[in-house]
VOGU-3710 file (C-alpha; in Angstrom, 3 decimals, decimal comma):
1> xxxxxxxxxx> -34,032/5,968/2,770  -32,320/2,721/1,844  -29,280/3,886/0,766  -29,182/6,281/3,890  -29,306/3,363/6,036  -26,919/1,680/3,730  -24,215/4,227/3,832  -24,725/4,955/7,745  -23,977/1,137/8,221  -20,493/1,285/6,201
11> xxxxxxxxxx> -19,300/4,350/8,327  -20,252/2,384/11,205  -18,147/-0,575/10,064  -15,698/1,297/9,437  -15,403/3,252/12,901  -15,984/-0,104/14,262  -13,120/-1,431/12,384  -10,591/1,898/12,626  -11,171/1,536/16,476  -10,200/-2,249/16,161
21> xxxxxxxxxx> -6,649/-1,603/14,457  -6,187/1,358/17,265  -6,894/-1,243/20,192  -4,815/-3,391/18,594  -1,469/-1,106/18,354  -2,110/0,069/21,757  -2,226/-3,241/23,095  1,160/-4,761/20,964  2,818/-1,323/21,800  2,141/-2,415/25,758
31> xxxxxxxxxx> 3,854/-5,635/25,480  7,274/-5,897/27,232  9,687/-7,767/24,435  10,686/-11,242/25,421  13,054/-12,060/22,764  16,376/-11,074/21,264  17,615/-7,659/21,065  16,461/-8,430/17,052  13,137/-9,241/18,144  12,658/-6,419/19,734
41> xxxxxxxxxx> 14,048/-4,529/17,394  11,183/-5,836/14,993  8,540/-4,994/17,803  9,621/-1,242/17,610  9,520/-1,078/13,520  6,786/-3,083/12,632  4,816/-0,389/15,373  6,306/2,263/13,512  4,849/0,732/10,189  1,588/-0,142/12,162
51> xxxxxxxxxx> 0,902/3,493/13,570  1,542/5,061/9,766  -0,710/2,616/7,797  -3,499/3,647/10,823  -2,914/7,228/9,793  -3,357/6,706/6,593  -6,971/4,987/7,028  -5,141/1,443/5,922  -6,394/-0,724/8,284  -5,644/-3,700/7,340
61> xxxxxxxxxx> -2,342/-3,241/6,960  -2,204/-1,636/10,398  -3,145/-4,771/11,626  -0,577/-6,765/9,464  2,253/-5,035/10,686  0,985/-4,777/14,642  0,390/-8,374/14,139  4,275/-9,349/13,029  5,160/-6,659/16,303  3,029/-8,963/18,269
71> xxxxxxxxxx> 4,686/-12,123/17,507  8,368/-10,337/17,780  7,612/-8,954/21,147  6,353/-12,592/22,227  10,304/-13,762/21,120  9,746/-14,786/17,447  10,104/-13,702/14,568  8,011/-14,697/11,431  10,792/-13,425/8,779  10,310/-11,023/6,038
81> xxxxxxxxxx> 6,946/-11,726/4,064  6,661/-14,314/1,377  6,320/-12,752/-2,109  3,438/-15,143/-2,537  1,434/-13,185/-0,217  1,398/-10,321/-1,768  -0,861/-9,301/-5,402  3,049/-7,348/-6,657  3,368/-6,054/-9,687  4,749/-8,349/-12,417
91> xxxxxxxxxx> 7,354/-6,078/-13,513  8,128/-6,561/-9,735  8,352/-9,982/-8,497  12,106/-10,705/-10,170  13,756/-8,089/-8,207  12,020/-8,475/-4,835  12,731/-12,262/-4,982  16,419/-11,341/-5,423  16,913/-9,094/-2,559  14,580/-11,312/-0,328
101> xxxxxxxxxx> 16,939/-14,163/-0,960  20,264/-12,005/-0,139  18,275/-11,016/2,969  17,285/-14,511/4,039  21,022/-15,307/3,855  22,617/-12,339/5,634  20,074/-12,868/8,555  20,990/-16,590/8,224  24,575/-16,262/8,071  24,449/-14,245/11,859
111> xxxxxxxxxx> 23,128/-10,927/10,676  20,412/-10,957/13,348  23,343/-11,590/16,518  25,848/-9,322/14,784  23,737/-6,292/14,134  20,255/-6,545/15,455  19,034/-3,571/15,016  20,061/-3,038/11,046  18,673/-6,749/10,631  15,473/-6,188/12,579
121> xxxxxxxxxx> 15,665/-2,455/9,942  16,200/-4,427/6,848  13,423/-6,916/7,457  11,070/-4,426/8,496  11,662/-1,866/5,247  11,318/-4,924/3,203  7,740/-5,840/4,409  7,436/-2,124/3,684  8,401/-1,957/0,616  5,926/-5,374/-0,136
131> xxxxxxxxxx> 2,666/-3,558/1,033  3,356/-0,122/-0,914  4,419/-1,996/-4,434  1,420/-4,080/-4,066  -0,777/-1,057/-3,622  1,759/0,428/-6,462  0,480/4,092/-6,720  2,790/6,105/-3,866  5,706/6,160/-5,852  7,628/8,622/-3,076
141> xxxxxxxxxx> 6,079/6,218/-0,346  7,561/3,052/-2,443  10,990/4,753/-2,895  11,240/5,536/0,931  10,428/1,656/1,910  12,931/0,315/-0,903  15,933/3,034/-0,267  15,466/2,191/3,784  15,684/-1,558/3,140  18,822/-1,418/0,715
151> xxxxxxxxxx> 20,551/0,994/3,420  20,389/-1,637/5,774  20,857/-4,529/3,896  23,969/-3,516/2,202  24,900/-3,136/6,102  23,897/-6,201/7,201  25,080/-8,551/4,102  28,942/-10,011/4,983  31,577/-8,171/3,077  33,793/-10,841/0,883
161> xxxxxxxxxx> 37,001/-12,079/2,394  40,153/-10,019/0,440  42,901/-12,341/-0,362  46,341/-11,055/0,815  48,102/-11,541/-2,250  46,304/-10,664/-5,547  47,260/-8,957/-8,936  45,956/-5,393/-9,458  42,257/-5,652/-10,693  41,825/-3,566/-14,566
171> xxxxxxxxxx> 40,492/0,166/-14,039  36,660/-0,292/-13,439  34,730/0,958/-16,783  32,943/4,594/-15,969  29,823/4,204/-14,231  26,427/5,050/-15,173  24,963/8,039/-13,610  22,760/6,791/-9,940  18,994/7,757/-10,237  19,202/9,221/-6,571
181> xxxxxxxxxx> 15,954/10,403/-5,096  13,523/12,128/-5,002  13,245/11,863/-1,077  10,124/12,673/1,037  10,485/13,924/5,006  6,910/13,644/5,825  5,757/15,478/9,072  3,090/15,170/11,896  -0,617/17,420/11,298  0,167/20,824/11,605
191> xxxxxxxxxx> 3,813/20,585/13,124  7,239/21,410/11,470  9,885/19,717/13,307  11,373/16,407/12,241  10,064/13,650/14,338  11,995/10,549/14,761  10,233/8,483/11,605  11,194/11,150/9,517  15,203/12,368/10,739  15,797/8,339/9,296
201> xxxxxxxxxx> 14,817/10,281/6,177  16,985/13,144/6,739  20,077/10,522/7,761  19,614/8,910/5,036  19,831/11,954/2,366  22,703/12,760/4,201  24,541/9,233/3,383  23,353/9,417/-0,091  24,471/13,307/-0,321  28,190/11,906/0,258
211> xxxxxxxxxx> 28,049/9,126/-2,133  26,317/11,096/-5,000  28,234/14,381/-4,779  25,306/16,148/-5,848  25,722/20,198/-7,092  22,925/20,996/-5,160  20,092/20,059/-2,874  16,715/21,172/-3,791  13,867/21,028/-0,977  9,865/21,950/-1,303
221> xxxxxxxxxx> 7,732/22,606/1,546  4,082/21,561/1,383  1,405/21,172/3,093  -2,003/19,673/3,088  -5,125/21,451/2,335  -6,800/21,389/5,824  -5,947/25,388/7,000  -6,065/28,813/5,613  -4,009/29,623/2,525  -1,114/31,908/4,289
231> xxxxxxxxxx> -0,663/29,815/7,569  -0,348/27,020/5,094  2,688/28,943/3,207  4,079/30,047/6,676  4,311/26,175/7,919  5,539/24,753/4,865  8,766/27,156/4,869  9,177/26,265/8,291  9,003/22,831/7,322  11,683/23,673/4,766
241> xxxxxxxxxx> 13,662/25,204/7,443  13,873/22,016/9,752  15,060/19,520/6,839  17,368/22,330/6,194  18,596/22,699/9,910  18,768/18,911/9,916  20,899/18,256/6,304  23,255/20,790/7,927  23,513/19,643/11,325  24,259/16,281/9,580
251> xxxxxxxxxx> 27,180/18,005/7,836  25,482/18,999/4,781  27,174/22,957/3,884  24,511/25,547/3,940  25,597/26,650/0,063  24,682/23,411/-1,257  20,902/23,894/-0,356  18,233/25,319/-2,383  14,532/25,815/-1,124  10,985/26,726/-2,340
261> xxxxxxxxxx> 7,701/26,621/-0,454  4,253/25,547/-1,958  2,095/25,482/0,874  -0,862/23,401/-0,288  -0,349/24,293/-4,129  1,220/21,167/-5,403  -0,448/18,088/-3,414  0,965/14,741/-3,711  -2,473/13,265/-2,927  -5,379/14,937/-4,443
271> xxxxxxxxxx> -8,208/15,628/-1,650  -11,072/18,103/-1,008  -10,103/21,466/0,520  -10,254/21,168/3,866  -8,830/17,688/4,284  -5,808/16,621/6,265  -3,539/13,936/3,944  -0,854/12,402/6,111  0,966/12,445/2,078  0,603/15,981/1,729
281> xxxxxxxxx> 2,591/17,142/4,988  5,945/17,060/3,405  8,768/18,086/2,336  10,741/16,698/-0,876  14,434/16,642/-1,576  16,083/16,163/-4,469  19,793/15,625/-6,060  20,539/18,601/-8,908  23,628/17,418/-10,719
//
């Protein structure tokens, strides 16, 4: 009877808590922005980061992130996240001080007045990509957060002034192949077409696509586990469809695509049948060379 009592009390919490975070995003998404056209910038992508942490039962980081919208709607911005704050990996902490440091000093050097939306982008994706290498088991969740920040930072950093007179620089030695990908579209509960969140995905596959010169393009459809079996295959090859529809509209040719469709066969997140997983709507892309 204890325990019954016990266990009722933690669900309560918890739907005390989950309803919380949701008041709490619906109340920073209300606020009209007072700041700079950077600041609210932030206010829009630190919602964006809000709203999937709350999806994904992380409340507490739903709050973190509705909190930093909060303060950039009110016309301030805290900056990106100290790496202090965070428990990161120690494998980790070299690299992320790095890249904070080159982002301090584009935003410093007039990144935030010059382009305030792929500032307000950078800093967001690199709180992003704090909270899932702290948590350090969503490796497709930790790629999207870094690959969005370096997109925008290598945007946003000042390019080096080109003297007009110099001697012809030696032929640069062959480079190492890029470890491109995997990529992960991820998609709303039971729907297959590419919301906004995810068509950043699909731009930015695109970009890469041009870069990497990849032979091919390989994309999976899956789906969770809440559904029957066959509806489940049916939706995850449309799913497959609309990253397909979207690669080409961005200019990606139709021969250069390959798909497959797993319905809920190969889950990135192991749950019970039956149960929706926000990881599980997907589908992954990835560079065959």
């Amino acid at each position: 009877m204890f325990e019954m009592i016990k266990k009722g009390a933690v669900v309560a919490a918890l739907v005390v808590l989950s309803g919380c975070t949701a008041q709490h995003i619906a109340d920073v998404k209300s606020m009209k922005p007072m700041g700079s056209t950077f600041e609210t910038g932030l206010h829009q992508e630190y919602l964006t980061l809000a709203q999937g942490e709350y999806d994904e039962s992380d409340w507490s980081d739903a709050d973190f992130f509705a909190s930093k919208g909060g303060t950039a709607a009110g016309g301030k911005s805290e900056g990106p996240q100290a790496i202090a704050a965070r428990g990161l990996p120690a494998d980790m902490v070299d690299e992320l001080t790095a890249v904070r440091a080159r982002l301090v000093t584009a935003l410093d050097a007039g990144g935030r007045d010059k382009m305030p939306d792929v500032a307000a982008r950078a800093q967001a994706m690199f709180d992003c990509w704090m909270q899932e290498q702290e948590e350090n088991f969503q490796p497709e969740d930790i790629a999207a957060c870094r690959d969005g920040f370096y997109t925008a930072l290598l945007k946003l950093e000042p390019k080096p002034m080109v003297p007009k007179v110099m001697a012809p620089a030696p032929p640069p030695p062959p480079a190492a192949p890029k470890k491109v990908g995997p990529f992960v579209v991820l998609f709303d509960f039971d729907k297959s077409n590419v919301n906004k969140l995810s068509q950043l995905v699909v731009d930015l596959i695109v970009a890469e696509a041009g870069t990497a010169k990849p032979k091919m393009i390989a994309l999976s459809g899956h789906t969770d586990k809440a559904g029957e079996d066959g509806y489940n295959m049916v939706l995850s090859k449309k799913r497959v469809d609309a990253v397909t529809a979207a690669l080409i509209k961005g200019g990606v040719a139709p021969s250069m695509i390959g798909t497959a469709i797993f319905g809920e066969e190969k889950p990135a997140q192991m749950t019970a049948d039956g149960k929706r997983s926000a990881k599980n709507r997907r589908v992954t892309v990835e560079f065959k060379f």
